[in-house]
C-alpha positions as CSV (number, residue, x, y, z in Angstrom):
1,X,17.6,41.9,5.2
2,X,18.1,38.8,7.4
3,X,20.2,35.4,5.8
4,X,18.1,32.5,4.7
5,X,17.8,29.4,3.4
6,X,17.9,29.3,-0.3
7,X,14.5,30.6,-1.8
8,X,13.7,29.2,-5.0
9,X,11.5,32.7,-6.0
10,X,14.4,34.4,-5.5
11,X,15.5,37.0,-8.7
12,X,19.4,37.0,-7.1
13,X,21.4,34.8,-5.0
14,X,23.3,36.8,-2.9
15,X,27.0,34.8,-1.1
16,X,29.5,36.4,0.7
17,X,30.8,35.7,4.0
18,X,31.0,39.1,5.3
19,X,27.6,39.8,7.2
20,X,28.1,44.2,6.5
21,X,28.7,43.4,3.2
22,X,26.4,40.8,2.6
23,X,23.2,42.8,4.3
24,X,24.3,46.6,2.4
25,X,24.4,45.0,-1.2
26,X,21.1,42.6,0.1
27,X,19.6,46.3,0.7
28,X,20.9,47.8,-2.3
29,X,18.9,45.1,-4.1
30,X,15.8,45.0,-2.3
31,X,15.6,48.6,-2.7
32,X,15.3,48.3,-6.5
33,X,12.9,45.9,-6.3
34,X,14.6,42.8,-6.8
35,X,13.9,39.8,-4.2
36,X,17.1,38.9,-3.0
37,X,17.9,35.4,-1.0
38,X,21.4,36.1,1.1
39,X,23.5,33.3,2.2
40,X,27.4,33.4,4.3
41,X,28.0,30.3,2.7
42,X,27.6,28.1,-0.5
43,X,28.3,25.2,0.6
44,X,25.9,22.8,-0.8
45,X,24.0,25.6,-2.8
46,X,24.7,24.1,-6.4
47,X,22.5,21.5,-5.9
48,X,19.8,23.0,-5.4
49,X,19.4,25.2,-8.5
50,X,17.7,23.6,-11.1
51,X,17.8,24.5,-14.9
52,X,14.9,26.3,-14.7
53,X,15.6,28.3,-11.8
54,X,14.9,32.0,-13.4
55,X,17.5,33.9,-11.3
56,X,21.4,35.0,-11.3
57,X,23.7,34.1,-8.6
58,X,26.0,37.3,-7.0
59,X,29.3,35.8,-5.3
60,X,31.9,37.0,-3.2
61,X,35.5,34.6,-4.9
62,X,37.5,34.5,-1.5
63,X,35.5,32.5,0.7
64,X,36.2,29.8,3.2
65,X,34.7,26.6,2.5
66,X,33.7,26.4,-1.4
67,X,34.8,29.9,-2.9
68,X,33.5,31.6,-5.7
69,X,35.4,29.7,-8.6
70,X,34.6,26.6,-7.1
71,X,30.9,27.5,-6.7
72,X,30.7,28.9,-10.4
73,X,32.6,25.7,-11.7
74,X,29.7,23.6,-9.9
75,X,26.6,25.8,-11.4
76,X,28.0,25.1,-14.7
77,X,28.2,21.9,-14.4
78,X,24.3,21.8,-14.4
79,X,23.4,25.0,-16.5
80,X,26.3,26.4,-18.5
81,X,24.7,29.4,-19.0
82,X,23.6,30.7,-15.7
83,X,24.7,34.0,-14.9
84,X,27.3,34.1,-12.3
85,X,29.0,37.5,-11.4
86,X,31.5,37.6,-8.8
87,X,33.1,40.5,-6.6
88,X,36.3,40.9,-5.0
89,X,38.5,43.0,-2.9
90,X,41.7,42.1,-3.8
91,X,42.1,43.9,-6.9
92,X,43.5,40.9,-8.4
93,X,43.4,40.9,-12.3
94,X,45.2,37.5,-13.0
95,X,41.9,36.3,-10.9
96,X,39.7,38.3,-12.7
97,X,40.8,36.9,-16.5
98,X,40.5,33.4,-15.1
99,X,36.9,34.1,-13.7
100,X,35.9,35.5,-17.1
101,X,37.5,32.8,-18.9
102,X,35.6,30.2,-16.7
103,X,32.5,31.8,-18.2
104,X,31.8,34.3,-15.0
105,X,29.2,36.5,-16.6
106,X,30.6,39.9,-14.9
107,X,33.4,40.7,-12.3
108,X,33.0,43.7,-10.2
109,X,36.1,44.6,-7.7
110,X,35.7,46.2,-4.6
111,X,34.2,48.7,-3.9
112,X,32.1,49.2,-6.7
113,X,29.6,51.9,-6.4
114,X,25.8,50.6,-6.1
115,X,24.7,51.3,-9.7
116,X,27.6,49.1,-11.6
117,X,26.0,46.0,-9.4
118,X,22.1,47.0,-10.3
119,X,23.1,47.6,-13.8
120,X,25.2,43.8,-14.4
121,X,22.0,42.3,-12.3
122,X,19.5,43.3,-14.6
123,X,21.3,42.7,-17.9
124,X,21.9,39.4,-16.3
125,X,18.3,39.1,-15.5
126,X,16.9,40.0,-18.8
127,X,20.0,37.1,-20.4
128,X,18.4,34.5,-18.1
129,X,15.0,35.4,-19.0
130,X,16.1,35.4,-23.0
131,X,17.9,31.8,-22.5
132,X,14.8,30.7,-20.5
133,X,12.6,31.8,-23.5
134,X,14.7,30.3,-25.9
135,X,14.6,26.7,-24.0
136,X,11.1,26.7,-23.3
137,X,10.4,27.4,-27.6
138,X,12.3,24.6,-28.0
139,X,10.9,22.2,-25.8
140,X,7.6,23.1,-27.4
141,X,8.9,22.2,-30.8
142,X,10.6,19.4,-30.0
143,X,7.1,18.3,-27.9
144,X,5.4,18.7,-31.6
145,X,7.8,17.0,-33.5
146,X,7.5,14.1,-30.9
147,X,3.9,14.1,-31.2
148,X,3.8,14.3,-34.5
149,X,5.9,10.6,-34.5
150,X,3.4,9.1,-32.0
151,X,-0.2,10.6,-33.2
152,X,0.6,10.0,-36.7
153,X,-1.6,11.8,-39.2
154,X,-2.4,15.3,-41.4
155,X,-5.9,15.6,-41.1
156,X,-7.7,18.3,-39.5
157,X,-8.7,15.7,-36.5
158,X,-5.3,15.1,-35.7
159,X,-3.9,18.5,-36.2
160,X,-6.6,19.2,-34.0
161,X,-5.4,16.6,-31.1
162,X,-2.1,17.1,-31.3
163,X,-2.9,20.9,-30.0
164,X,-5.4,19.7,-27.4
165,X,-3.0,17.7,-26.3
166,X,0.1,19.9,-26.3
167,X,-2.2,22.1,-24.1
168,X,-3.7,19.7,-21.6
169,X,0.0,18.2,-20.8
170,X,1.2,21.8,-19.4
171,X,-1.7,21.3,-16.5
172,X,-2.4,18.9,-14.1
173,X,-6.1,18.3,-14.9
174,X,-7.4,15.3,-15.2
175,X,-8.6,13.9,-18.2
176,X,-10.8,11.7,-20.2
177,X,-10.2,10.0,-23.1
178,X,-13.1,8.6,-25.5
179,X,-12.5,6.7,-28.4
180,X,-13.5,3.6,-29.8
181,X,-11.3,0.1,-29.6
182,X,-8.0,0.9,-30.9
183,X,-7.9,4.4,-31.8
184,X,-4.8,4.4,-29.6
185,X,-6.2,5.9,-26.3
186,X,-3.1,4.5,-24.2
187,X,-0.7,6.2,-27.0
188,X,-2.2,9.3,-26.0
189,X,-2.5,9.1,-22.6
190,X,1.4,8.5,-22.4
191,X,2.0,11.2,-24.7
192,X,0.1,13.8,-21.8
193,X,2.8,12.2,-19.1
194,X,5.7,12.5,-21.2
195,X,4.8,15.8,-22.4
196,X,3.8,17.0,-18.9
197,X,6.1,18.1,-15.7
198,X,5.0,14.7,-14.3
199,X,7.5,12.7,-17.2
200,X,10.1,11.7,-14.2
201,X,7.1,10.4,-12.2
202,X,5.5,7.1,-12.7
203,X,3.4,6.4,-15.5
204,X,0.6,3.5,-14.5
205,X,-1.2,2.1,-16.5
206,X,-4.3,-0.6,-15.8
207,X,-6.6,-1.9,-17.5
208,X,-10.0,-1.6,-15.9
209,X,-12.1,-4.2,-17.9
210,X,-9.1,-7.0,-17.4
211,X,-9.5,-7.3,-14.2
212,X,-11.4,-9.6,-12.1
213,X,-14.5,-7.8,-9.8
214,X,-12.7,-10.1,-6.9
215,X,-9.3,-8.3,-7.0
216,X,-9.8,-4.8,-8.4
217,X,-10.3,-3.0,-5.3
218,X,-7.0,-4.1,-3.9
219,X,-5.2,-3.7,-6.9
220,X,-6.8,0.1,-7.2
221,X,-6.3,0.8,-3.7
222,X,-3.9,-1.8,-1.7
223,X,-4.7,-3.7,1.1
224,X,-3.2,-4.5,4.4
225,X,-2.3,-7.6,5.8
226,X,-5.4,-9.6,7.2
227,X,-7.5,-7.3,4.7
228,X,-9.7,-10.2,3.5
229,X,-8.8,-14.3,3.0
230,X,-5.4,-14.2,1.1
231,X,-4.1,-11.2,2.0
232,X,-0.5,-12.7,3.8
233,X,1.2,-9.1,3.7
234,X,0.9,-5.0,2.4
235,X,-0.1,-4.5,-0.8
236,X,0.3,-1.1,-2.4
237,X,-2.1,-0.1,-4.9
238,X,-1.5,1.2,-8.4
239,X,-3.1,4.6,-7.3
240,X,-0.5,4.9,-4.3
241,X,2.1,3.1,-7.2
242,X,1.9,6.0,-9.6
243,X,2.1,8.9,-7.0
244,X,4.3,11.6,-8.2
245,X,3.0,10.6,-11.8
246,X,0.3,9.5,-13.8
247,X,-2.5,6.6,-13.5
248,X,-4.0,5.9,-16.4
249,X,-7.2,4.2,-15.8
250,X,-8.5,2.7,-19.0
251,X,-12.1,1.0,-19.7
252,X,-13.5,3.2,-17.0
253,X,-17.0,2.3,-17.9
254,X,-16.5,-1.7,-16.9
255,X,-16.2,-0.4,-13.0
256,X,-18.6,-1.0,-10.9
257,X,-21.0,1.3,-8.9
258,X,-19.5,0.4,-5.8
259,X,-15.3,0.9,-7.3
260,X,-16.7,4.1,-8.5
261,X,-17.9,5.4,-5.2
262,X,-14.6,5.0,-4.2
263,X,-12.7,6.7,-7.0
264,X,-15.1,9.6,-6.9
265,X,-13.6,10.2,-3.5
266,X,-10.3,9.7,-4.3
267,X,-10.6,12.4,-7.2
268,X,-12.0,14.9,-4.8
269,X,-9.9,14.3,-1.9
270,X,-6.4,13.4,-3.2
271,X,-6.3,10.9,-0.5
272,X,-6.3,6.4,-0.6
273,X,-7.0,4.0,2.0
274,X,-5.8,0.9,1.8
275,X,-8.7,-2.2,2.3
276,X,-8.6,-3.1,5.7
277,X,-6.8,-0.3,7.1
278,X,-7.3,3.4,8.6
279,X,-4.7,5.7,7.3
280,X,-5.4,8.1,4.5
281,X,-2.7,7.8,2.6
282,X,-2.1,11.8,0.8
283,X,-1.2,11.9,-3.3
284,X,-0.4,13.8,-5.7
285,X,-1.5,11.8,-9.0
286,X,-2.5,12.4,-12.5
287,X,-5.1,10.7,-13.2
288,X,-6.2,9.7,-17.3
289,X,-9.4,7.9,-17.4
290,X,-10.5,6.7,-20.5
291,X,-13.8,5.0,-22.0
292,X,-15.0,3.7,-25.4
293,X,-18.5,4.1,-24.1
294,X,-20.6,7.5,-24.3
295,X,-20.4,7.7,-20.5
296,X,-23.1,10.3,-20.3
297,X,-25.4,7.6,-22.1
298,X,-23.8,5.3,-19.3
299,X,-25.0,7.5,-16.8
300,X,-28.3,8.3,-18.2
301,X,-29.2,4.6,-17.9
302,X,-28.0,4.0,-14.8
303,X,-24.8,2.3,-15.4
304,X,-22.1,4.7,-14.7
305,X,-22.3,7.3,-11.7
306,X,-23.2,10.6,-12.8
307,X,-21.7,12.6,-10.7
308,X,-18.2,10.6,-11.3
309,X,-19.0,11.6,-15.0
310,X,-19.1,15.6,-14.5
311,X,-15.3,14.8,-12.3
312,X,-13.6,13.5,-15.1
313,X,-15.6,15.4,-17.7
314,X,-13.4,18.4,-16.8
315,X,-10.8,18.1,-19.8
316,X,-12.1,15.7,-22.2
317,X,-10.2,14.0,-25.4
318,X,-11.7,12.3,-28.0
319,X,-9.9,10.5,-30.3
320,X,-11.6,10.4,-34.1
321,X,-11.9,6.9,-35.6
322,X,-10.0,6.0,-38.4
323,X,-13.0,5.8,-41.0
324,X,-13.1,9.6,-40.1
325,X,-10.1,10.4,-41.4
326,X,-9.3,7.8,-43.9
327,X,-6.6,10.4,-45.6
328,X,-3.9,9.2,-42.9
329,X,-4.8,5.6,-43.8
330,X,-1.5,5.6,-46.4
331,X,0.7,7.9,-44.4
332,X,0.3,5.6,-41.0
333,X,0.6,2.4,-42.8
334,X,3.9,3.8,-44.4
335,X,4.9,4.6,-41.0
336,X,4.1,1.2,-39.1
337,X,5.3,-0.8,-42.5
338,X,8.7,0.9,-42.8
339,X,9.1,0.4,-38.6
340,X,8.0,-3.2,-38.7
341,X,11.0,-3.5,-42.0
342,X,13.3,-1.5,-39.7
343,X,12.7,-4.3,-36.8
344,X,12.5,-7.2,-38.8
345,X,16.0,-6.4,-40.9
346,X,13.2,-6.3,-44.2
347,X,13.9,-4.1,-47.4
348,X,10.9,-1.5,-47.2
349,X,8.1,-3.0,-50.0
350,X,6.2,-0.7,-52.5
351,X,2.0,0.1,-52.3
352,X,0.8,-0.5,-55.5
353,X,-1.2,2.0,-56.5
354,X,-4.3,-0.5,-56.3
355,X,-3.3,-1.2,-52.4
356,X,-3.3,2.4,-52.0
357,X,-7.2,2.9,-53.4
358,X,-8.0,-0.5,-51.2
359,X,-6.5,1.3,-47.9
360,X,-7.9,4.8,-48.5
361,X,-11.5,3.1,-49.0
362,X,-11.3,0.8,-46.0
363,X,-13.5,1.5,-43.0
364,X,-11.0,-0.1,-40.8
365,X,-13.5,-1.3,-37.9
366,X,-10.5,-2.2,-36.0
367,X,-9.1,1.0,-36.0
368,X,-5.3,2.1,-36.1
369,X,-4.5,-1.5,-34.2
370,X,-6.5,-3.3,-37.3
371,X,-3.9,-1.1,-39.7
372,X,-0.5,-1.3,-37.6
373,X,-1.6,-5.2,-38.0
374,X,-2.3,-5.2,-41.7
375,X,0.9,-2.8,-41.8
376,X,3.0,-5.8,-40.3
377,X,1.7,-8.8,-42.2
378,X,2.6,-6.5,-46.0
379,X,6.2,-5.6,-44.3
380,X,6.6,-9.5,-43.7
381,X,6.6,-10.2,-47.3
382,X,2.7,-11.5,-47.0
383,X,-0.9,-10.5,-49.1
384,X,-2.4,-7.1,-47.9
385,X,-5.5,-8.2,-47.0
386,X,-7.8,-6.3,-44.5
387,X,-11.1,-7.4,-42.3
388,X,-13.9,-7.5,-44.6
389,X,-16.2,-4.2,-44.8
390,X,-18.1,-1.9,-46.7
391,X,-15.6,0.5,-48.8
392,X,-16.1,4.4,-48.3
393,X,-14.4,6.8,-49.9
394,X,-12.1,9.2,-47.6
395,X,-14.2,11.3,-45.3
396,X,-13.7,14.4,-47.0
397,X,-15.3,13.0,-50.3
398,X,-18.2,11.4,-48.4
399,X,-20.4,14.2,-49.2
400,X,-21.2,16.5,-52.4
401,X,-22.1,15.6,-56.2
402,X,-20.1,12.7,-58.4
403,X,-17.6,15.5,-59.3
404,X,-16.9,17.0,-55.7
405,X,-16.5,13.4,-54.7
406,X,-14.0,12.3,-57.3
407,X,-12.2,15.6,-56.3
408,X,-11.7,14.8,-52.4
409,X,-10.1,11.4,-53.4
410,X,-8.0,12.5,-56.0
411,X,-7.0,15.1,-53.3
412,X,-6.5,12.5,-50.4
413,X,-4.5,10.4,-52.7
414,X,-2.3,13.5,-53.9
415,X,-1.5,14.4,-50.2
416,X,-0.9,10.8,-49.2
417,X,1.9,10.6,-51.9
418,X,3.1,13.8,-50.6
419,X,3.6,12.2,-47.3
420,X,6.0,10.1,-49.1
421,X,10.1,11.1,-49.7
422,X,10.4,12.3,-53.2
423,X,13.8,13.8,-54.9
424,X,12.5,15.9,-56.8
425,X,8.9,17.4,-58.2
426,X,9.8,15.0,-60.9
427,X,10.0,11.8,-59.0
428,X,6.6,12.7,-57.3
429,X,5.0,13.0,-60.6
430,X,6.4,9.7,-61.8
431,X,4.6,8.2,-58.8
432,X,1.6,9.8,-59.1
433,X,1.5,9.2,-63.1
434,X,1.2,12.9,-63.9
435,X,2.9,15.1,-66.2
436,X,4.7,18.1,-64.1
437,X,2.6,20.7,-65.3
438,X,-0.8,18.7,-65.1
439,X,1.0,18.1,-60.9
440,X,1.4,21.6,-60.5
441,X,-2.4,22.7,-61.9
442,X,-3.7,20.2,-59.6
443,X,-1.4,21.1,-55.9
444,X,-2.9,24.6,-56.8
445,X,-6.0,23.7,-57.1
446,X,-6.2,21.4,-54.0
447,X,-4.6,23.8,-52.0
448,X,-1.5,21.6,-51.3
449,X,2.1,22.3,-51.8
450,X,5.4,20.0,-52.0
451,X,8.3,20.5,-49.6
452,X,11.5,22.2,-50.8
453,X,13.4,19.1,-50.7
454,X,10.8,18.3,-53.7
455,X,10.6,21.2,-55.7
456,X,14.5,21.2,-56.3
């Protein structure tokens, strides 16, 4: 097997300096199946093995240059728990003990016969595949437990977002988001960056509607000097801005016909071009358009290019309005009330239970931005007082008979309270204004259960 550069698909990382040694164990391994990248030197090799590189790394110690200890000292330094295992001929056991203690995972002395090195790769292998596992679970619970903090909310329709969006960031589709004025749109764009393998990259973000029909072209796509009256020097647009990242491209529907001819054939063809110039500039973007308009409608009447539609139709996100899930009303103005106390250097205040009935009925036109506002005015010390509209009850109690109704906000009010940090079962009853036994009758009937911390 020939020497190569390092090879980032490779199962084992094969260094030693001597070329009959180097090309029999490179055989040895591509015999048992295993693709095997072989190098005379590692000089330089540390850097580029990333933590997720799903391979183990086979050394020679005695090596001119950067020897074996050195080299295993340096792949710790980035992943303590790669598996190194290092070979010598020297028989040295002093060496040995310090290579194990340096956290070597095997040391095989020369000559070994060919089925000791097979048998340390693969149990190697199947510990890097094990820690690899393990990383990648917790990522994915950590991802949760972030999203949870951003996309507050225990209602179906956020449970149900939270997944759709956990799955869309692990691909690079694009995406549109639909949702009405300030359902939090940009929250969740961000959240599909920061959650994707684009979160070192660039996240853009430009508001489509804010910009003037004079200057949206160049500041979508750049412009070179001499472009049009004004244009003194290079410009680079936000789309060329946010390569290696994500562009996220709200109020979609304000662009016009023209704009949109243009970023139909940037979507297709990965490719800008600056006004007034002739390169085609290549990228590798994410792009996150998002609309509060039904864009089919849009494009039904005309006002919005249908075939642009069906190209970001691919992965679509909408985002339910507040009146739709009016049971995370109390838990998200806890959470933006106790932040804004946090920020402001406030002691937290108390809902009364009347302010709780008032938010759970609210329609909130304005959406989360009209309760994050509300949210800041109680933590300042002022009257809760919302934007006037007709009360509802919470949208699972919209529907049914006097009793059913009753039911679903006596529920919705039990869960929001369970939202809340409580001692004990007792404390939780206190607040509720329920004896223990008549709490426990009803979390059994509702179907809803208190955490440990409040059983105790």
């Amino acid at each position: 097997m020939t020497d190569s550069a390092f090879d980032s698909h490779a199962q084992v990382l094969l260094i030693d300096d001597d070329p009959h040694l180097r090309q029999a164990l490179s055989q040895t391994l591509d015999l048992a199946g295993l693709k095997v990248c072989s190098l005379a030197s590692a000089k330089g090799l540390a850097g580029n093995i990333g933590r997720d590189w799903p391979g183990v790394v086979v050394s020679d110690i005695r090596m001119p240059g950067v020897d074996g200890l050195e080299l295993l000292a340096q792949l710790h330094e980035q992943d303590s728990e790669l598996p190194v295992l290092l070979i010598t001929g020297h028989g040295d056991v002093p060496l040995a003990v310090q290579a194990m203690r340096a956290g070597a995972y095997d040391f095989l002395e020369k000559p070994f016969a060919s089925e000791d090195l097979l048998d340390s790769v693969r149990r190697a292998l199947a510990l890097r595949r094990l820690v690899l596992d393990n990383r990648s679970l917790r990522l994915a619970l950590a991802d949760r437990r972030e999203l949870s903090g951003r996309l507050v909310g225990q209602s179906a329709s956020m449970l149900r977002l939270r997944e759709q969006i956990g799955a869309l960031a692990a691909i690079n589709a694009d995406v549109l988001i639909l949702g009405e004025t300030g359902t939090g749109k940009e929250v969740v764009a961000r959240a599909l960056h920061d959650l994707s393998n684009r979160r070192n990259g660039p996240f853009v973000a430009i508001n489509a509607g804010a910009l003037a029909e004079s200057v949206v072209e160049s500041e979508l796509f750049g412009h070179e000097p001499g472009a049009f009256t004004g244009a003194q020097k290079r410009r680079i647009g936000k789309f060329e801005f946010a390569n290696g990242g994500t562009l996220f491209l709200d109020e979609i529907e304000s662009m016009s016909l023209e704009v949109q001819v243009k970023l139909l054939r940037l979507l297709q063809e990965r490719v800008v071009e600056r006004l007034g110039g002739n390169q085609l500039i290549p990228l590798d973007i994410r792009v996150i358009a998002a609309s509060k308009e039904d864009l089919r409608q849009s494009a039904d009447q005309g006002r919005f290019r249908a075939d642009l539609y069906y190209r970001l139709n691919v992965a679509p996100l909408r985002i339910p309005p507040l009146r739709e899930r009016n049971e995370d009303a109390l838990l998200l103005f806890q959470h933006f009330a106790e932040a804004a106390s946090v920020r402001h250097s406030l002691p937290v205040r108390e809902l009364q239970p009347g302010q709780r009935a008032t938010l759970l009925c609210h329609t909130w036109p304005g959406n989360v931005r009209e309760l994050q506002n509300a949210a800041e005015r109680f933590a300042l010390g002022l009257e809760l007082s919302l934007e006037s509209g007709p009360a509802q009850l919470p949208s699972a109690a919209i529907s049914g008979g006097l009793s059913e109704q009753v039911e679903a906000f006596e529920r919705a009010l039990i869960a929001a309270e369970l939202a809340r940090p409580h001692n004990s079962l007792r404390s939780l009853a206190e607040a509720l204004g329920l004896p223990r036994k008549t709490l426990h009758d009803k979390l059994r009937k509702h179907g809803l259960s208190a955490s440990q911390e409040d059983t105790d």
